[in-house]
Structure formats: C-alpha cells, structure tokens
C-alpha positions as CSV (number, residue, x, y, z in Angstrom):
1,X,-9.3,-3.7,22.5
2,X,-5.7,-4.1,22.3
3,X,-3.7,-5.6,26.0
4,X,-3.4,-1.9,26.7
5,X,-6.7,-1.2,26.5
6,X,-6.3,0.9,23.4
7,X,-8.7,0.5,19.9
8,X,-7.3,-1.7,17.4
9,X,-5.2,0.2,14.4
10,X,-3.8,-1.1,11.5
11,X,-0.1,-1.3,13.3
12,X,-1.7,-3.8,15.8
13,X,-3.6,-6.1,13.4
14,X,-0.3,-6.1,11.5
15,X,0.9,-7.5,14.5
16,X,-1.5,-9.6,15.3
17,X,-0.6,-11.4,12.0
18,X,3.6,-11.1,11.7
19,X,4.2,-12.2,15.3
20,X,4.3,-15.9,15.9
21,X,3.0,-16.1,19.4
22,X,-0.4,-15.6,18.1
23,X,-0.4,-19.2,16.4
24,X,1.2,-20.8,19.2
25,X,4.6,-20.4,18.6
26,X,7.1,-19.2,21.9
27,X,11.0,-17.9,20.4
28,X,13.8,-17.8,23.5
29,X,17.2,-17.6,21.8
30,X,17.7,-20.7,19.0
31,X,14.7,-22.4,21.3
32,X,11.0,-22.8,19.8
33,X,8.6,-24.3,21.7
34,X,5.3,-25.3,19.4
35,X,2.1,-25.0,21.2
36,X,3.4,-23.8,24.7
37,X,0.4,-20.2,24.3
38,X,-3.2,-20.6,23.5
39,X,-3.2,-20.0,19.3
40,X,-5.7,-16.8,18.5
41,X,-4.6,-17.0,14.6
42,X,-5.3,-20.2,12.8
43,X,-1.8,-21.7,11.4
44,X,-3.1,-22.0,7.7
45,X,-4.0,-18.3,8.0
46,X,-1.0,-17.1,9.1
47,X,1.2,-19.0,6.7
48,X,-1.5,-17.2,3.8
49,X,-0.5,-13.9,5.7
50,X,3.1,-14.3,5.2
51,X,2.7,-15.4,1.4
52,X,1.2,-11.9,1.2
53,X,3.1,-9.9,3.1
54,X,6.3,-11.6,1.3
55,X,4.7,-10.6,-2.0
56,X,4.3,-7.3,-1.3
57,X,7.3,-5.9,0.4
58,X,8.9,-6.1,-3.0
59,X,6.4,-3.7,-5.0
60,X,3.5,-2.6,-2.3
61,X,1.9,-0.3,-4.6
62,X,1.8,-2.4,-7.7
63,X,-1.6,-4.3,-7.4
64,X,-2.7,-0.9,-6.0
65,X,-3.7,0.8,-9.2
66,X,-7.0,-0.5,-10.9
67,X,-5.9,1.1,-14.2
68,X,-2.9,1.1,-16.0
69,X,-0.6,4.4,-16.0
70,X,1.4,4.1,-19.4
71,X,3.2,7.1,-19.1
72,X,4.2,7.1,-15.8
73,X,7.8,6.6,-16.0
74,X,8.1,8.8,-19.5
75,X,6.2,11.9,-18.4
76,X,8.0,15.0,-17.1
77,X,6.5,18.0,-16.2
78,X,6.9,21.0,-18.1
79,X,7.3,23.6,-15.6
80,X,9.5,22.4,-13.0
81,X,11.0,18.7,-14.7
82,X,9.9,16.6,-11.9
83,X,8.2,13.2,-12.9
84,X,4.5,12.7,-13.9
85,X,2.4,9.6,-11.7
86,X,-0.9,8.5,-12.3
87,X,-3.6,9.3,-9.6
88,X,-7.1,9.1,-9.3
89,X,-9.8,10.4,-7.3
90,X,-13.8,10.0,-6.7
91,X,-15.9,13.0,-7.5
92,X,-19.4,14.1,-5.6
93,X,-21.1,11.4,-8.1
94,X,-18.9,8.3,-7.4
95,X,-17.4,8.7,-10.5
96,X,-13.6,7.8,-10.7
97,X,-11.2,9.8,-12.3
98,X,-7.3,9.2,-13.8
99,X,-5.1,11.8,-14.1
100,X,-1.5,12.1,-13.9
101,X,0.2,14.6,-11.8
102,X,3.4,16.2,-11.2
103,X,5.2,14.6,-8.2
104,X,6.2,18.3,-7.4
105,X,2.9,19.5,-7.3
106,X,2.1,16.4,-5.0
107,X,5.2,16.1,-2.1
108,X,5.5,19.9,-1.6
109,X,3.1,21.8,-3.3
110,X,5.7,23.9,-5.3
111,X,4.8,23.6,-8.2
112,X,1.7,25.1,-10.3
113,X,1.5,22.3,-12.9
114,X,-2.5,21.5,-13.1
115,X,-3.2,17.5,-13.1
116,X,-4.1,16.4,-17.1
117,X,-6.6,13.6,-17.7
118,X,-5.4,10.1,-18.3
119,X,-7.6,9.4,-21.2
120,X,-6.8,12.7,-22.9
121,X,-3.2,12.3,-22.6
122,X,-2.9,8.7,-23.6
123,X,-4.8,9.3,-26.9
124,X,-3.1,12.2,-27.5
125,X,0.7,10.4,-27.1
C-alpha cells in the first residue's frame, strides 16, 4: 500500500519512479543532499526510467501500435470529413483485428461511418 494506506495505481508507481527521493536524493531550494533517505529505487534503474520516460513524452503512442497504419494521416471519412486512425481490437477467439476508424465516430459518437478492415483497405489503395 501506498503511505496513505491506499492500493498502488499507476499514478503512484509513476511516482515512485520520477521523484528523486526514492533513490536517495533530498531537494531544499538549490541544495541536494545525496544519500540523506534510505534509497527504495536502485540509481541504475532510475536513470533507465528517465531514459524512457524522456523518450516517450515526445511521441507516447508511437511504439504503441504493433502494425503499421499507412493511411492514417491520408484517410478522411466520407460522411462527416473527419480523419481516419488505425485501431484494433481482440475478438472472442484471440484473434486481432486492424481497422481504421473515423475519429468522429470514436470521440463523440456522431458519426455513423462503420470501421473498414486494414487489410482490405490497404490492398485496395
């Protein structure tokens, strides 16, 4: 549990691994003191974590996506214009499946546009 007593979420483990006291590390002002707390987080670790969290604040979705969406940026939908993304979801058999879909459709459900399989549409452009 968390110091309040509360179960760990992915807010506090973010924490847990951004904030420097957890390595050691106590800030006042301009002053650092090295090695003034008991260290929970390995130094080496956190310094990986940072690396990461660096990388990813630039483009957090990009190494999201197992597949490549080639159309993403050039597809519009037909009915209302809004852009096309890829998406994909797992059926009842475990079986992935691309599509692309209208952002419309997605963010507030205004729009009718059905999604249209990735493969289908690719080999069709």
């Amino acid at each position: 549990t968390t110091n309040r007593n509360q179960k760990f979420t992915y807010n506090s483990v973010q924490t847990l691994l951004t904030n420097k006291r957890y390595i050691g590390e106590n800030h006042f002002k301009d002053i650092v003191m090295p090695d003034s707390i008991p260290a929970i987080v390995d130094k080496d670790l956190f310094e990986e974590v940072q690396l990461k969290i660096k990388k990813n604040s630039r483009a957090p979705a990009r190494h999201k996506a197992e597949d490549d969406y080639l159309l993403t940026t050039k597809l519009f939908c037909g009915m209302c214009g809004a852009m096309m993304f890829g998406e994909c979801g797992t059926g009842r058999n475990k079986v992935v499946h691309h599509y692309y879909k209208c952002s419309t459709a997605k963010r507030f459900k205004t729009c009718k546009k059905k999604t249209v399989r990735k493969e289908w549409l690719e080999d069709l452009v």
